[in-house]
FILUM-491538 format. One line per field, with one value per residue: residue number from 1; x, y, z of N, C-alpha, C in turn. Coordinates in nm, 4 decimals. Example, Ala and Ser with C-alpha at 12.3 -4.5 7.8 and 13.67 -1.06 7.14 Angstrom:
BEGIN
n <- [1  2]
neast <- [1.3190  1.2850]
nnorth <- [-0.5690  -0.2250]
nup <- [0.7800  0.7080]
caeast <- [1.2300  1.3670]
canorth <- [-0.4500  -0.1060]
caup <- [0.7800  0.7140]
ceast <- [1.3200  1.2900]
cnorth <- [-0.3300  0.0030]
cup <- [0.7800  0.7870]
// end
This chain:
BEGIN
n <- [1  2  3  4  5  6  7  8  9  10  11  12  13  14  15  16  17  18  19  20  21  22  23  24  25  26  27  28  29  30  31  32  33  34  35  36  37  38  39  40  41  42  43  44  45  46  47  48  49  50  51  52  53  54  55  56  57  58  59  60  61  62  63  64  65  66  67  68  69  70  71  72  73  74  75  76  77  78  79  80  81  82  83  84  85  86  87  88  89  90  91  92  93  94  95  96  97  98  99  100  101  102  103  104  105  106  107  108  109  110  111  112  113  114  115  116  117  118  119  120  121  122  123  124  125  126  127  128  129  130  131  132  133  134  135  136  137  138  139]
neast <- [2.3046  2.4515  2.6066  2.7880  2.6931  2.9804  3.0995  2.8937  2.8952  3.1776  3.2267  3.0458  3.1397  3.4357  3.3621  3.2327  3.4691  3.6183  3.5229  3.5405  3.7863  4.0832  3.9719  4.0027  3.8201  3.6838  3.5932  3.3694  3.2007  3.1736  3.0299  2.7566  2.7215  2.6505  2.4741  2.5399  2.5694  2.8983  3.0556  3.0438  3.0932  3.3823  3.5057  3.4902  3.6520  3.9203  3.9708  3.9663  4.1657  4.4003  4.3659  4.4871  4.3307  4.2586  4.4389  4.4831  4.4928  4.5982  4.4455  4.4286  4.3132  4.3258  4.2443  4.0377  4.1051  4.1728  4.3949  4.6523  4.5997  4.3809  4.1084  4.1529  4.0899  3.9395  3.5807  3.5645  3.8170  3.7928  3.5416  3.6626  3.8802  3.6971  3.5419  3.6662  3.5869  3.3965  3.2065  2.9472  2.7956  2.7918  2.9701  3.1770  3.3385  3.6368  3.6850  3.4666  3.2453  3.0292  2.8667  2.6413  2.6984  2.9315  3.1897  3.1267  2.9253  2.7428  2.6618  2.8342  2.9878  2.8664  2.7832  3.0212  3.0828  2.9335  2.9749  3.2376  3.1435  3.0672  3.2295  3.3882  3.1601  3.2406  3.4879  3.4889  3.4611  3.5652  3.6593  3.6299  3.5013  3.2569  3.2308  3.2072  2.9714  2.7607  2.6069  2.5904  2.7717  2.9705  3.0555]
nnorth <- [3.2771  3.1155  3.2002  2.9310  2.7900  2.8355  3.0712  3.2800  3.2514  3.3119  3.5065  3.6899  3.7029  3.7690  4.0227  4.0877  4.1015  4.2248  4.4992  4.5311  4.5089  4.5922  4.3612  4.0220  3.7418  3.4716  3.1220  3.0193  3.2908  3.4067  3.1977  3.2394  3.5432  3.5376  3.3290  3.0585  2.7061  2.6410  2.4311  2.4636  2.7345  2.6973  2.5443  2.7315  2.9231  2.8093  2.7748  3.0620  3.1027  2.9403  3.0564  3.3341  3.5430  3.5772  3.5608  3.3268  3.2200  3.0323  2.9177  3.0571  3.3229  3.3530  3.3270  3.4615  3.7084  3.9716  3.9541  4.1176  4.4089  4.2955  4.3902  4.5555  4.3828  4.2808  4.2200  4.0529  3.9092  3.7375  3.5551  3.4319  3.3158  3.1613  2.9900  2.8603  2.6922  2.8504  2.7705  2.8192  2.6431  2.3430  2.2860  2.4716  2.3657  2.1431  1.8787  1.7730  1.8040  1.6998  1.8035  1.7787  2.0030  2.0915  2.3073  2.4027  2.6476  2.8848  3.0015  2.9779  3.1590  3.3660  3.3121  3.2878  3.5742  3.6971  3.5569  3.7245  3.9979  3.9509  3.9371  4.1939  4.3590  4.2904  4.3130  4.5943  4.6612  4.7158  4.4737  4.6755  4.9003  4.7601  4.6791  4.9007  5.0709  4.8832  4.9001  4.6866  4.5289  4.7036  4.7076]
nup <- [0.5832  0.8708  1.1782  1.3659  1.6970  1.8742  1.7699  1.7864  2.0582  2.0975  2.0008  2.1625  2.4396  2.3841  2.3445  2.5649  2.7192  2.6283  2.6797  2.9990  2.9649  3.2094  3.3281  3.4709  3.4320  3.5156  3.3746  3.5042  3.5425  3.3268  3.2002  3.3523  3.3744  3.0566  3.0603  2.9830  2.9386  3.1265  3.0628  2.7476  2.7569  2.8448  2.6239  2.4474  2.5604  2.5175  2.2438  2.2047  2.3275  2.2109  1.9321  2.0202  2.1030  2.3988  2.6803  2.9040  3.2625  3.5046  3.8440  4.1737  4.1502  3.8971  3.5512  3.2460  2.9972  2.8113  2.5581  2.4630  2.2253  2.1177  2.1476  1.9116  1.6921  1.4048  1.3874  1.2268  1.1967  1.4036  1.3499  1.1347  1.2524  1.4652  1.2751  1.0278  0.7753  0.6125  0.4406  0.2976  0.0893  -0.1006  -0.2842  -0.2872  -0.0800  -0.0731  -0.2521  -0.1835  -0.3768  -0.5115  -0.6905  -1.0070  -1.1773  -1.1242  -1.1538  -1.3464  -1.3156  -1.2779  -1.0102  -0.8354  -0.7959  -0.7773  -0.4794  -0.3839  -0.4082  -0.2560  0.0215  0.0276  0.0298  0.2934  0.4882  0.4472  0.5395  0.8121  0.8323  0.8737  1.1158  1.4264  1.7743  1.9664  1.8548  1.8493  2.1468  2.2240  2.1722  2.2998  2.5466  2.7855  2.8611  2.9065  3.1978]
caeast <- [2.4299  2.4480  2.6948  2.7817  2.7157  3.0770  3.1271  2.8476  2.9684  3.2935  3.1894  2.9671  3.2520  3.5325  3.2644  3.2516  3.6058  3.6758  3.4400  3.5662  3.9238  4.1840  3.9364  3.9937  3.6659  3.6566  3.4878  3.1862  3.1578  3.1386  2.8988  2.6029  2.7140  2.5737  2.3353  2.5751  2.6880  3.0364  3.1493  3.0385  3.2275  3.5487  3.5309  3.5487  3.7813  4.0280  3.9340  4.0032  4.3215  4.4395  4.3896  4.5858  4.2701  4.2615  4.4681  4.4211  4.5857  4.5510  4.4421  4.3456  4.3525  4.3241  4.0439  4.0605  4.1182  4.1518  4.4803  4.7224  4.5485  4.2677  4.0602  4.1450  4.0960  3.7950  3.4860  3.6041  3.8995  3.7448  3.4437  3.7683  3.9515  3.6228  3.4704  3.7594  3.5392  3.2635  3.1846  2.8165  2.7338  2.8755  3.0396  3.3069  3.4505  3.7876  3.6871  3.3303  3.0623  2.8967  2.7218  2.6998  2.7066  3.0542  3.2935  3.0421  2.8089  2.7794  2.6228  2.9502  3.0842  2.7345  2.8231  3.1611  3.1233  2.8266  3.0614  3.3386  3.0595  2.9532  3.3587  3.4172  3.1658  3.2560  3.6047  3.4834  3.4166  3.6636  3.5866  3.6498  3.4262  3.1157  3.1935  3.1619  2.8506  2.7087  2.6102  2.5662  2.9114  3.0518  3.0155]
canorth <- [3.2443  3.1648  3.1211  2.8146  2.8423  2.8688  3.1983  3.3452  3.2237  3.3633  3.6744  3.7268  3.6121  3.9010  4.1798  4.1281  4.1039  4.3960  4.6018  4.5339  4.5103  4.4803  4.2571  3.8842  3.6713  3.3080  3.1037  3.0052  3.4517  3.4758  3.1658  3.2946  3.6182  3.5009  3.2546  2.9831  2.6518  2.6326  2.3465  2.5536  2.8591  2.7034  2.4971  2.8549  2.9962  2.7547  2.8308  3.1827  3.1269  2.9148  3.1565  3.4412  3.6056  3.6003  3.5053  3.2102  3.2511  2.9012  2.8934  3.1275  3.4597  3.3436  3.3199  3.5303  3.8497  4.0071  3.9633  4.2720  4.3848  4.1949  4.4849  4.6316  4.3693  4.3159  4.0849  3.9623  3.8296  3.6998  3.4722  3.3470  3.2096  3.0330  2.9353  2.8275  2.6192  2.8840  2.7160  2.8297  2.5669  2.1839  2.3130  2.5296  2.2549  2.0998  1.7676  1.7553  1.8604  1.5877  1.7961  1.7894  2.1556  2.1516  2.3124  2.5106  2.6680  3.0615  3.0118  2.9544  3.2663  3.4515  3.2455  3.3811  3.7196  3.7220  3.5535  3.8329  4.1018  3.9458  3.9325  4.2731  4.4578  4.2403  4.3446  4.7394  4.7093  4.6448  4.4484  4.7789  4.9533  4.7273  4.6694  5.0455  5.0513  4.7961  4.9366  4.5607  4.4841  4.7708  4.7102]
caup <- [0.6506  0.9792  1.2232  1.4450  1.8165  1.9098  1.7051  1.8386  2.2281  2.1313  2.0206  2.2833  2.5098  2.3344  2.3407  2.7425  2.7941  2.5914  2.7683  3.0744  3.0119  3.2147  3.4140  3.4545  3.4431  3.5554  3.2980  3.5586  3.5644  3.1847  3.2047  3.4263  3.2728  2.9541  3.0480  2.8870  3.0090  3.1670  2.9757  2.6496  2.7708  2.8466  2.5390  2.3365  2.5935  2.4987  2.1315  2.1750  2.3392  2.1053  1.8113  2.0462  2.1261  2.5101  2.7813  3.0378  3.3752  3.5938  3.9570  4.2415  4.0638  3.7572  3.4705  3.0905  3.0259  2.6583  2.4949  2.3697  2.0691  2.0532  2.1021  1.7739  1.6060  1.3453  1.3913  1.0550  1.2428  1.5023  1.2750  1.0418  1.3494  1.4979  1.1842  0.9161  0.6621  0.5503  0.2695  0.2452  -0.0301  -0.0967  -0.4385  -0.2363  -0.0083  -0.1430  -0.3125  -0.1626  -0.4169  -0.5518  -0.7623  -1.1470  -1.2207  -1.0452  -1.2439  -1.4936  -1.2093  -1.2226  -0.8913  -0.6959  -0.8198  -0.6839  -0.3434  -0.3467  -0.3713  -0.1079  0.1066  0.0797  0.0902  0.4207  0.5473  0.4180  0.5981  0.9599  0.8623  0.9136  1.2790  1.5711  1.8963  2.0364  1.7916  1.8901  2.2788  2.2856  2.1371  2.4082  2.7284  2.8749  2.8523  3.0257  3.3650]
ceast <- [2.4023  2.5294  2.7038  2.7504  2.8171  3.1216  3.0831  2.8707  3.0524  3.2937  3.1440  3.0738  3.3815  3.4573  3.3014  3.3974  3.6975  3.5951  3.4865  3.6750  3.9517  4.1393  3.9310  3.8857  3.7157  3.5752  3.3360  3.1388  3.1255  3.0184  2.7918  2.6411  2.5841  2.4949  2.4176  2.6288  2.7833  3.1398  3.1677  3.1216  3.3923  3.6037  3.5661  3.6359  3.8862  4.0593  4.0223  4.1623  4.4115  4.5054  4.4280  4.4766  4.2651  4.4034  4.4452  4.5652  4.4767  4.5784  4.4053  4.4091  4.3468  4.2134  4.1236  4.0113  4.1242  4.3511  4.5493  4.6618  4.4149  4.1404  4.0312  4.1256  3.9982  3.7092  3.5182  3.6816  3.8660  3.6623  3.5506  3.8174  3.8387  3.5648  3.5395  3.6808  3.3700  3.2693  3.0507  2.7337  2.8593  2.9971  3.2119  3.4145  3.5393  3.6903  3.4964  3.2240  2.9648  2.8314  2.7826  2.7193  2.8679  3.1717  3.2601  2.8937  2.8433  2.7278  2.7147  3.0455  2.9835  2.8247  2.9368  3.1967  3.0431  2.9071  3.1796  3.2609  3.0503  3.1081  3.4220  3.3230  3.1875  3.4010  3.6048  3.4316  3.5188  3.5680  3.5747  3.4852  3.2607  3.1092  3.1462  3.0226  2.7082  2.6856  2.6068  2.6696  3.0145  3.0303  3.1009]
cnorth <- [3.2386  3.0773  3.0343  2.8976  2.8732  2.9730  3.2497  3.3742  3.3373  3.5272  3.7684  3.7809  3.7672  4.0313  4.2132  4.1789  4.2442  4.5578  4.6598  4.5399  4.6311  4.3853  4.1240  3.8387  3.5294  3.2636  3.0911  3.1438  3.4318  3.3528  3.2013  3.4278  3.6022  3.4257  3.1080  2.8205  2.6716  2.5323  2.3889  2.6438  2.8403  2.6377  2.6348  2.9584  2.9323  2.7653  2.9337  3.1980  3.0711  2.9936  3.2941  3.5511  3.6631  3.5416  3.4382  3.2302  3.1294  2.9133  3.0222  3.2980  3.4596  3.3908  3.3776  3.6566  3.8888  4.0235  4.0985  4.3005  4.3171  4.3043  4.5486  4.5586  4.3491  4.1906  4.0026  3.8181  3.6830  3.5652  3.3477  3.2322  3.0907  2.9003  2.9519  2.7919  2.7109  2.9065  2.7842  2.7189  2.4403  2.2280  2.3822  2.4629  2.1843  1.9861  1.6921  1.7697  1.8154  1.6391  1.8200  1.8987  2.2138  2.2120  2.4338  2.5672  2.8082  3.0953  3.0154  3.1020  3.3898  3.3917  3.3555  3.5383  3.7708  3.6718  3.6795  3.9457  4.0807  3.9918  4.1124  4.3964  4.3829  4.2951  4.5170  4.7619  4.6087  4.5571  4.5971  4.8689  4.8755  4.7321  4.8400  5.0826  4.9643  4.7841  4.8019  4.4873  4.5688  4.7910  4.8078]
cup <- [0.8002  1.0207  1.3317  1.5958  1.8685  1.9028  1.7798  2.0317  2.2372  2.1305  2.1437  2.4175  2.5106  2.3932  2.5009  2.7618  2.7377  2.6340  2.9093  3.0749  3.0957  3.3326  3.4143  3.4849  3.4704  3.4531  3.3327  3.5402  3.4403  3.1756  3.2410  3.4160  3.1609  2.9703  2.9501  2.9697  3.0166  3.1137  2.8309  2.6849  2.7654  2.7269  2.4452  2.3816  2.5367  2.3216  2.1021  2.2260  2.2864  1.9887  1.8763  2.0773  2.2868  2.5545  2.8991  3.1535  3.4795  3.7304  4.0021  4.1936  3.9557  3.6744  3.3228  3.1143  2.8665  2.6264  2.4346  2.2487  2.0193  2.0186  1.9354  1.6339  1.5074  1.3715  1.3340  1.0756  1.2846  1.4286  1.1865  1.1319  1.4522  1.3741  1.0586  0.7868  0.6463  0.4046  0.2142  0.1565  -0.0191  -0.2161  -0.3711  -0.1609  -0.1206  -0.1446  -0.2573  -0.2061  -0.4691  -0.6338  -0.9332  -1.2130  -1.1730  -1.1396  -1.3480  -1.4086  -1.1800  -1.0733  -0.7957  -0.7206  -0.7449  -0.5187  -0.3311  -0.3223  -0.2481  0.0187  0.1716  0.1199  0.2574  0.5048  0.5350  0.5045  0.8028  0.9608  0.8429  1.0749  1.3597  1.6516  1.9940  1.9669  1.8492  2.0270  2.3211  2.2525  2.2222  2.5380  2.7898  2.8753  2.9238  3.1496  3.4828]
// end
């Protein structure tokens, strides 16, 4: 399994901001922060504020900051709202599987539970729970 670059951005991205809360970051700060482009960063700020994760505040004073709650909430969350379609395999997508085993394939039922395994233990750890864990985030 592995996840898209955006996830991992965003994550990256949460971890800081919950480290540091109640500090606002500029996206260029959380870029050369991380070592990330700035057009990448703001593409998964807008992501995260979207799905109610952060807050964006426009102009001089502005930047992202961590949302009420976001803290507490679980990686699990967090991976669901970047990365909707983890399919793992062609067989699991809605109307996409092309393959001939579709239908009568004990393999998608293996898939499936390795999937929730993987969701189940991301949904035992906060953002809180890991940023604390992360001396390079609390600044």
């Amino acid at each position: 399994m592995q996840l898209n670059d955006r996830t991992d951005f965003g994550l990256r991205l949460l971890l800081t901001l919950t480290g540091t809360a109640p500090r606002r970051w500029s996206a260029r700060e959380l870029a050369a922060f991380h070592g990330l482009s700035f057009t990448h960063v703001q593409k998964v700020v807008q992501q995260l504020d979207a799905a109610g994760f952060v807050v964006t505040v426009r102009g001089r004073g502005g930047g992202v900051a961590l949302a009420a709650g976001t803290a507490d909430r679980s990686i699990g969350d967090v991976v669901r709202a970047l990365e909707p379609h983890v399919d793992l395999v062609r067989c699991l997508r809605d109307g996409e599987s092309g393959c001939v085993l579709d239908g009568g394939c004990a393999l998608t039922g293996v898939i499936v539970a390795a999937r929730s395994a993987f969701f189940r233990e991301l949904d035992n750890a906060t953002l809180a729970d890991v940023a604390a864990r992360t001396p390079a985030v609390l600044l």
